[in-house]
N, CA and C atoms as a LAMMPS dump frame, in Angstrom:
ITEM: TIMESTEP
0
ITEM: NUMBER OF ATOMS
381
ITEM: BOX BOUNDS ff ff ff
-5.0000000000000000e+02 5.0000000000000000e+02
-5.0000000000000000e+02 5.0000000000000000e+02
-5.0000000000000000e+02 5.0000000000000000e+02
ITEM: ATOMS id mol type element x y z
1 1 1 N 0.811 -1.174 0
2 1 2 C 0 0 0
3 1 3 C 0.869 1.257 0
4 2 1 N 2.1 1.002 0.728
5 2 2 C 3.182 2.14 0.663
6 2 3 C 3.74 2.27 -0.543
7 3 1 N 3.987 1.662 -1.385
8 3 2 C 4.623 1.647 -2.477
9 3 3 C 3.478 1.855 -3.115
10 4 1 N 2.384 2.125 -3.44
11 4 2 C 1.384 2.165 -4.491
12 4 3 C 0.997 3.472 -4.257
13 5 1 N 1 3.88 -2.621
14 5 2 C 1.139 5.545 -2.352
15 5 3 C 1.89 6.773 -2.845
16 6 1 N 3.524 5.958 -2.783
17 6 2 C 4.814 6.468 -3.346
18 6 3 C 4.806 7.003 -4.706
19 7 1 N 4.083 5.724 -5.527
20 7 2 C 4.17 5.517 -7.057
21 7 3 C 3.396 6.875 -7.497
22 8 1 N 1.979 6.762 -6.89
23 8 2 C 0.749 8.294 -6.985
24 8 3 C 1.202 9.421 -6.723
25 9 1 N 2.083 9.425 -6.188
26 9 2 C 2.619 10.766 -5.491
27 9 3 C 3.647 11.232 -6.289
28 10 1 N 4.246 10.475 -6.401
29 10 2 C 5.623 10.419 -7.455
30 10 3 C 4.951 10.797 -8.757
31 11 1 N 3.748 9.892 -9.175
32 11 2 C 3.163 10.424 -10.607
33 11 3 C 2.665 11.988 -10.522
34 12 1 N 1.75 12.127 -9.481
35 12 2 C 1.161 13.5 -9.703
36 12 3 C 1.862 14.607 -9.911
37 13 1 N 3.495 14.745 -9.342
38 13 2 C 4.312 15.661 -9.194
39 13 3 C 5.134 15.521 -10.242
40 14 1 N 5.707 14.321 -11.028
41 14 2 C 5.608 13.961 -12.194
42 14 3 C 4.591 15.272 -13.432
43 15 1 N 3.393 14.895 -13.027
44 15 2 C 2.495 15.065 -14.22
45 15 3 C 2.743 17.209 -14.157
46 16 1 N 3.351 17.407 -13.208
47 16 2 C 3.222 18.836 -13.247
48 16 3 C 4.23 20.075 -13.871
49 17 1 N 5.537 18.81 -13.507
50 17 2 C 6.348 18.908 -13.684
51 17 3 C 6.703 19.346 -15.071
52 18 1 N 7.309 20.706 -15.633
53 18 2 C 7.472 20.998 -17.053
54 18 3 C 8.636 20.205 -17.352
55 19 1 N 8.977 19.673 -18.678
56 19 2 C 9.8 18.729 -19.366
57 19 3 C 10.942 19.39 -19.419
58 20 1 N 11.902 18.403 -19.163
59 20 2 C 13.416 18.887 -19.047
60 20 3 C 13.798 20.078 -18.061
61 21 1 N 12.563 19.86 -16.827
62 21 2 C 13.511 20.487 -15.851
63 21 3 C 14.278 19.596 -14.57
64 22 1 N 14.597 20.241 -13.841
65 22 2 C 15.034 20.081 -12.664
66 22 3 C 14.591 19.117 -12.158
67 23 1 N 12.47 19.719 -11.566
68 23 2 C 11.96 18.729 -11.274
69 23 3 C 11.414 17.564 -11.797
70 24 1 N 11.284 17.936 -12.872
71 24 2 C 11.176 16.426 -13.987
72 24 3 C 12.363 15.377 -13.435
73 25 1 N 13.535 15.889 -13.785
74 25 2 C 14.668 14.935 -13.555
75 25 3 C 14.713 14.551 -11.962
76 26 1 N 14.356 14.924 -10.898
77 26 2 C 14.25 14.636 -9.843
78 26 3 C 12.942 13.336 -9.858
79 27 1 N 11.859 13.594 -9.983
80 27 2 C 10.765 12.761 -9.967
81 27 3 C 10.994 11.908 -10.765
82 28 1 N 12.032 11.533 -12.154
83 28 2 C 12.139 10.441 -12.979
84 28 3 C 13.154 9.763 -12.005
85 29 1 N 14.416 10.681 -11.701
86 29 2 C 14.906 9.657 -10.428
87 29 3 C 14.936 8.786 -9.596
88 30 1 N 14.089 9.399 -9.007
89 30 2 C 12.687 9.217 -7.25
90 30 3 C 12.266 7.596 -8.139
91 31 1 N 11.355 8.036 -9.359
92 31 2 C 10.852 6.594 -9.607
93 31 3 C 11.549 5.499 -10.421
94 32 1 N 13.024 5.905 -10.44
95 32 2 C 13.93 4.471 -11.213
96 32 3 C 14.91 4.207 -9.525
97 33 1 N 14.916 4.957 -8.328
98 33 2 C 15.239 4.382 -7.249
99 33 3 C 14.489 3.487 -6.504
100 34 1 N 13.414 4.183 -6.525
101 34 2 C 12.196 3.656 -5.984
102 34 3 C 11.989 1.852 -6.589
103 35 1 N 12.141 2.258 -7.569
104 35 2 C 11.975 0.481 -8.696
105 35 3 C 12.892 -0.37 -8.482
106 36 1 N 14.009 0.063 -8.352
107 36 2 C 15.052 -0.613 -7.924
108 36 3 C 15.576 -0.906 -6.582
109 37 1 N 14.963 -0.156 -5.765
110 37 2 C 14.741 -0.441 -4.499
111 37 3 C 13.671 -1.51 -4.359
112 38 1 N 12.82 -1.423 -4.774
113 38 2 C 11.563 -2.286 -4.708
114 38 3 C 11.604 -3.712 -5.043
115 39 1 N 12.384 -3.792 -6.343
116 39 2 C 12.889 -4.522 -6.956
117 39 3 C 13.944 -5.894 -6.073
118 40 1 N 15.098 -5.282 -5.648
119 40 2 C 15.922 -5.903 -5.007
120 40 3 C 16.159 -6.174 -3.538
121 41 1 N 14.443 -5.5 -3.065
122 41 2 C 14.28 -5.636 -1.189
123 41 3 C 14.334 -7.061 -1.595
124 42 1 N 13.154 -8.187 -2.131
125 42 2 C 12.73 -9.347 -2.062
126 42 3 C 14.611 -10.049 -1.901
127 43 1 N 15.078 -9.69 -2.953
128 43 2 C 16.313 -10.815 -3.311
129 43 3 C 17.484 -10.51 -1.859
130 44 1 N 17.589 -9.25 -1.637
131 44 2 C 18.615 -8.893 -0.609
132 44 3 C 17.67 -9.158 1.148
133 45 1 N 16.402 -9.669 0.99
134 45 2 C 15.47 -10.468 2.118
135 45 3 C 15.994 -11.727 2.247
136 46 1 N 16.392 -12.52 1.214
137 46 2 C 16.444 -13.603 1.327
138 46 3 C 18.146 -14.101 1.505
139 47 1 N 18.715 -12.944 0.846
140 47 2 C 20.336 -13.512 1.149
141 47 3 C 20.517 -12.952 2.464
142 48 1 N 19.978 -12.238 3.356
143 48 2 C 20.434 -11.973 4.406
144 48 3 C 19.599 -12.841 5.494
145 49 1 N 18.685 -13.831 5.18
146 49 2 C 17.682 -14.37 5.953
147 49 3 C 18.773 -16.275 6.309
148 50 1 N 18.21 -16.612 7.121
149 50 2 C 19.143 -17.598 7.448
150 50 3 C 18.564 -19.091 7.115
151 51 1 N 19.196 -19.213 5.994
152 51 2 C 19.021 -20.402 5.095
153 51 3 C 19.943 -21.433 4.826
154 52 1 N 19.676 -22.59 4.475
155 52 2 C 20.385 -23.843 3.698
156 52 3 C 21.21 -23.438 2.787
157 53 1 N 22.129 -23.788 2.437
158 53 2 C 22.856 -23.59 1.313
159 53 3 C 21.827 -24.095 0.445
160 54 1 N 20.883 -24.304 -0.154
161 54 2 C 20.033 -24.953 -1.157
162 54 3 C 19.451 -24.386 -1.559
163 55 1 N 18.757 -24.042 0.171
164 55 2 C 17.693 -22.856 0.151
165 55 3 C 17.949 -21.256 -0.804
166 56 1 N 19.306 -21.363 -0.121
167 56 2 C 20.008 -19.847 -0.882
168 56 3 C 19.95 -19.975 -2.462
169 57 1 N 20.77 -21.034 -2.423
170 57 2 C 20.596 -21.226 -4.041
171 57 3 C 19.282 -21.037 -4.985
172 58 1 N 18.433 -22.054 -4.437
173 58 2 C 17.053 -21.668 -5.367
174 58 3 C 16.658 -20.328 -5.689
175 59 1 N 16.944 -19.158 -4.791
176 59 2 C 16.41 -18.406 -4.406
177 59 3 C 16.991 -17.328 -5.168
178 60 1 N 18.227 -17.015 -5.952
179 60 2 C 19.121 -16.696 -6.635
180 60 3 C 18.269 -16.381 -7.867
181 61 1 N 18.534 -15.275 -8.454
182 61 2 C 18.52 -14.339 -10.118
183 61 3 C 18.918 -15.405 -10.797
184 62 1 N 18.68 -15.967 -11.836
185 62 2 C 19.657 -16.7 -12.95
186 62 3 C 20.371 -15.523 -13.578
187 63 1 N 21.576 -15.765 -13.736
188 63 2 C 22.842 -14.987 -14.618
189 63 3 C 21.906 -14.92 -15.536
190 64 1 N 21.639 -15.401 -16.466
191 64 2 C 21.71 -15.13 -18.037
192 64 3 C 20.235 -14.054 -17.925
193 65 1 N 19.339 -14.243 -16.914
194 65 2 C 18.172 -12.793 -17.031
195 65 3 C 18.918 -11.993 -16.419
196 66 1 N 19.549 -11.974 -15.296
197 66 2 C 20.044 -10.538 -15.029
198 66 3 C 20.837 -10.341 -16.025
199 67 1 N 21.723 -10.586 -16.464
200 67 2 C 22.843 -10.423 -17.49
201 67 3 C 21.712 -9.39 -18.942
202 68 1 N 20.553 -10.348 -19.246
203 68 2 C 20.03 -9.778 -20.253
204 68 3 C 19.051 -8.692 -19.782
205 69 1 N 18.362 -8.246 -18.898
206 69 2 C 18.084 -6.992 -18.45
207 69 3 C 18.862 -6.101 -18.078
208 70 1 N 20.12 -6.205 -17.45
209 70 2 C 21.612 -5.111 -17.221
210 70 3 C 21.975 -4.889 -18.411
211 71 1 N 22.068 -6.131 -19.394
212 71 2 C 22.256 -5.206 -21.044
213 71 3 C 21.161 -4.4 -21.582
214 72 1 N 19.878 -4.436 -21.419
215 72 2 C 19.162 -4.119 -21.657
216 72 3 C 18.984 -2.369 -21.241
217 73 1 N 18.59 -2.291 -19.511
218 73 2 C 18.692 -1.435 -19.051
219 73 3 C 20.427 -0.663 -19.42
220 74 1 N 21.052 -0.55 -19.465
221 74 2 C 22.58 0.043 -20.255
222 74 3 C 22.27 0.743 -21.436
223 75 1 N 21.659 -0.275 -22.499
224 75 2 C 21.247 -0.18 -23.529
225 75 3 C 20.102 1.47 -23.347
226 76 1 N 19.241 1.298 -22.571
227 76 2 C 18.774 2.239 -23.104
228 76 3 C 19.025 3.335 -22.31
229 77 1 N 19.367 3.498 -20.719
230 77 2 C 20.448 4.225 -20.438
231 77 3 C 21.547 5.351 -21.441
232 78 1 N 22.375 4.329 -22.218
233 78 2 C 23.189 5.269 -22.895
234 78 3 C 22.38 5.965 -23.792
235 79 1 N 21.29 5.425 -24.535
236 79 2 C 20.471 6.29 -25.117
237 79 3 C 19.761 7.771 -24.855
238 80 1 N 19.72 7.198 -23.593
239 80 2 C 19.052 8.178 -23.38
240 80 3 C 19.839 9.638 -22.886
241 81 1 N 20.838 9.213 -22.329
242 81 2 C 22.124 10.277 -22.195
243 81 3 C 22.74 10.279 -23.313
244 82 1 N 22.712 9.624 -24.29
245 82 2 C 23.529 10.321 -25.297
246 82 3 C 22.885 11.569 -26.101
247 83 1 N 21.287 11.104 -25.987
248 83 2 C 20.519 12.095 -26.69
249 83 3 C 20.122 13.524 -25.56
250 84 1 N 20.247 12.94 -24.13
251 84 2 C 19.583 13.883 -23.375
252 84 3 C 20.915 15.159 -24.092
253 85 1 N 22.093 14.57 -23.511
254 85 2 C 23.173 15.494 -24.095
255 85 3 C 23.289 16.149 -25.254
256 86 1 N 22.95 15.904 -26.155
257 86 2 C 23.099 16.276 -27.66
258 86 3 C 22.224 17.453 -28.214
259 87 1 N 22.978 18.071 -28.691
260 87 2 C 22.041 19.302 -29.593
261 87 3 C 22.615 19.26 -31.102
262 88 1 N 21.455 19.451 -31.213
263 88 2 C 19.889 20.371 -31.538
264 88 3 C 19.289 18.887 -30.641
265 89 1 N 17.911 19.433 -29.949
266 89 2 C 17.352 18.587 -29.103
267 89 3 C 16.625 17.802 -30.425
268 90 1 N 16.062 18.463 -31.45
269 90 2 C 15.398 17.977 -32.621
270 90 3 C 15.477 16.9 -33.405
271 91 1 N 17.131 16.928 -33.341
272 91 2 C 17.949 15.612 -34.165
273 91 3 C 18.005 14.466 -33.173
274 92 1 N 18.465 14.928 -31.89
275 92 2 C 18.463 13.944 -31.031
276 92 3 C 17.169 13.726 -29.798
277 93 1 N 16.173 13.382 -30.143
278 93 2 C 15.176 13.171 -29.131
279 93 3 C 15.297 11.953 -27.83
280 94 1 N 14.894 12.134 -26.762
281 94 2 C 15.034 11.396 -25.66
282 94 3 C 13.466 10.556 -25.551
283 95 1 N 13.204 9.404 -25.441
284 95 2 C 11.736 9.091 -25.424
285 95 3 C 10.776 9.968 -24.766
286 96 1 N 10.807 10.776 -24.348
287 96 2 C 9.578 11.368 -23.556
288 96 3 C 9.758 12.661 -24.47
289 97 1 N 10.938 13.011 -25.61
290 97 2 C 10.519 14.121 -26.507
291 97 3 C 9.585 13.239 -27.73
292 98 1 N 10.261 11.506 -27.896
293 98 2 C 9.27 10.99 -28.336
294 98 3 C 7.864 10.921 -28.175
295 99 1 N 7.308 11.626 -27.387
296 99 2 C 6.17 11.028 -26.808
297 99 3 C 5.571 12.258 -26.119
298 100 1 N 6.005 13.132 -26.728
299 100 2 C 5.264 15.011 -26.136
300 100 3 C 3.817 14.648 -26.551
301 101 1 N 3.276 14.121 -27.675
302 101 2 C 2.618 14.337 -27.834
303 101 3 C 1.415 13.517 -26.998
304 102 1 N 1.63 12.71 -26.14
305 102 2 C 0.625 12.232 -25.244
306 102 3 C 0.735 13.028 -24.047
307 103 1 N 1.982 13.228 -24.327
308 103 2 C 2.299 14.312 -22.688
309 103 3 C 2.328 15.708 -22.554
310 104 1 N 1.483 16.119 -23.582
311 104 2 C 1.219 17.483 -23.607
312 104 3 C -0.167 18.117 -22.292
313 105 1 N -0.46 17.147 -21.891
314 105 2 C -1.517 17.325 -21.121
315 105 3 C -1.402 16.641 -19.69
316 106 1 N -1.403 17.25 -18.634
317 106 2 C -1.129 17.129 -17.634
318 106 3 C -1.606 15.497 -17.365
319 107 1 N -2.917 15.398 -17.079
320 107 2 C -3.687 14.045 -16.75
321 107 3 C -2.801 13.126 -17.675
322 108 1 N -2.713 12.858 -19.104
323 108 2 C -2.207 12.138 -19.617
324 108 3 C -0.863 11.781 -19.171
325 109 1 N 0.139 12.567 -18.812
326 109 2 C 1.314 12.958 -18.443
327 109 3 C 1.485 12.139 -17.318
328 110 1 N 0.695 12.068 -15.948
329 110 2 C 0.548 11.797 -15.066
330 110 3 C 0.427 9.645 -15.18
331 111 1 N -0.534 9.544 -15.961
332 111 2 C -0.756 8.409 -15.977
333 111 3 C 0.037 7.632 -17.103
334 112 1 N 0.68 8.082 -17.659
335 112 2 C 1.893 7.324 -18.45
336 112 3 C 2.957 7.227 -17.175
337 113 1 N 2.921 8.506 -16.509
338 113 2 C 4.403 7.912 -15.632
339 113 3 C 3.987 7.155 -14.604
340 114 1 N 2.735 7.164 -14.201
341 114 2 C 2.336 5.612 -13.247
342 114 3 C 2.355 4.392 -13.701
343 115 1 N 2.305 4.563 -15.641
344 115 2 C 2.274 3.08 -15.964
345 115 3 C 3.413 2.795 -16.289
346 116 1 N 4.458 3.946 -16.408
347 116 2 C 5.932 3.297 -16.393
348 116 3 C 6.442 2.81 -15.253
349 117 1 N 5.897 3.386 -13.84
350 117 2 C 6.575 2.745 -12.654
351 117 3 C 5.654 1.5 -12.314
352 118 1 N 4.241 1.286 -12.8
353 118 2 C 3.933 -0.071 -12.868
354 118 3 C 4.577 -1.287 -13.562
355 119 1 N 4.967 -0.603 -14.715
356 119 2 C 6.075 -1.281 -15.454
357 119 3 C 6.885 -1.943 -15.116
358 120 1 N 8.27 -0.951 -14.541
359 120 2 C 8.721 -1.312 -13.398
360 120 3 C 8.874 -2.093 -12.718
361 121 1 N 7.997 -1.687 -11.56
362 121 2 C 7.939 -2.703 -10.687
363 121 3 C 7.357 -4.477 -10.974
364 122 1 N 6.184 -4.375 -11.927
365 122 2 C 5.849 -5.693 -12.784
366 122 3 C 6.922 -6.49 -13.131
367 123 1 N 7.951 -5.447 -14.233
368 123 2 C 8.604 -6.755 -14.458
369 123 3 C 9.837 -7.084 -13.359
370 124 1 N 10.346 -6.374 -12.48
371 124 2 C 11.336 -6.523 -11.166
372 124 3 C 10.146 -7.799 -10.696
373 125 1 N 9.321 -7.538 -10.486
374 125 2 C 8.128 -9.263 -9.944
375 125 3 C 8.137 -10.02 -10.66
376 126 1 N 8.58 -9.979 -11.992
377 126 2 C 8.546 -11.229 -13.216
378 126 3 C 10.252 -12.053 -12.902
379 127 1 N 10.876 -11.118 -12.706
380 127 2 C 12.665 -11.612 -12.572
381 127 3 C 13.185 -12.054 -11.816
């Protein structure tokens, strides 16, 4: 319920937020810590919890998904700093210049960035 509080709160201030500022980049922050916090309580619960060597084991990421979501997440990472960096902003767009056009409107704005931190957190529960 705390985390579903976080996420709303995080979106609304999100949705107000004018593009490419300060607080934009703060609230996109807030919700890729937040995910990754969320994400890796379950796994860092269980390696610190007092188990079987077996137990531990089962309980373990497989290499080859983390491996292919860390390439993944990198992947679009550098993208997105290579373009946040780059001028003319025109030539180089960042997905959310992709995507002004749903986010030209506050409400809309708001509920794309709740369904990206549903996102998120969904697939950190799939991995």
């Amino acid at each position: 319920m705390v985390i579903t509080g976080a996420g709303a709160v995080d979106s609304i201030v999100a949705s107000t937020a004018p593009p490419f500022t300060w607080r934009a980049n703060v609230t996109t922050a807030v919700g890729i810590v937040g995910i990754t916090l969320v994400g890796l309580a379950p796994a860092w619960r269980r390696r610190h919890a007092v188990t079987t060597g077996a137990d531990a084991q089962s309980h373990d990421l497989p290499r080859s998904g983390a491996v292919a979501w860390t390439a993944l997440a990198a992947a679009g990472v550098a993208f997105e700093l290579a373009n946040f960096f780059s001028n003319p902003r025109s030539q180089h767009p960042t997905i959310s210049s992709l995507l002004d056009v749903l986010t030209g409107h506050e409400v809309l704005r708001g509920l794309l960035f709740a369904a990206w931190l549903w996102a998120g957190w969904w697939l950190w529960g799939r991995s």
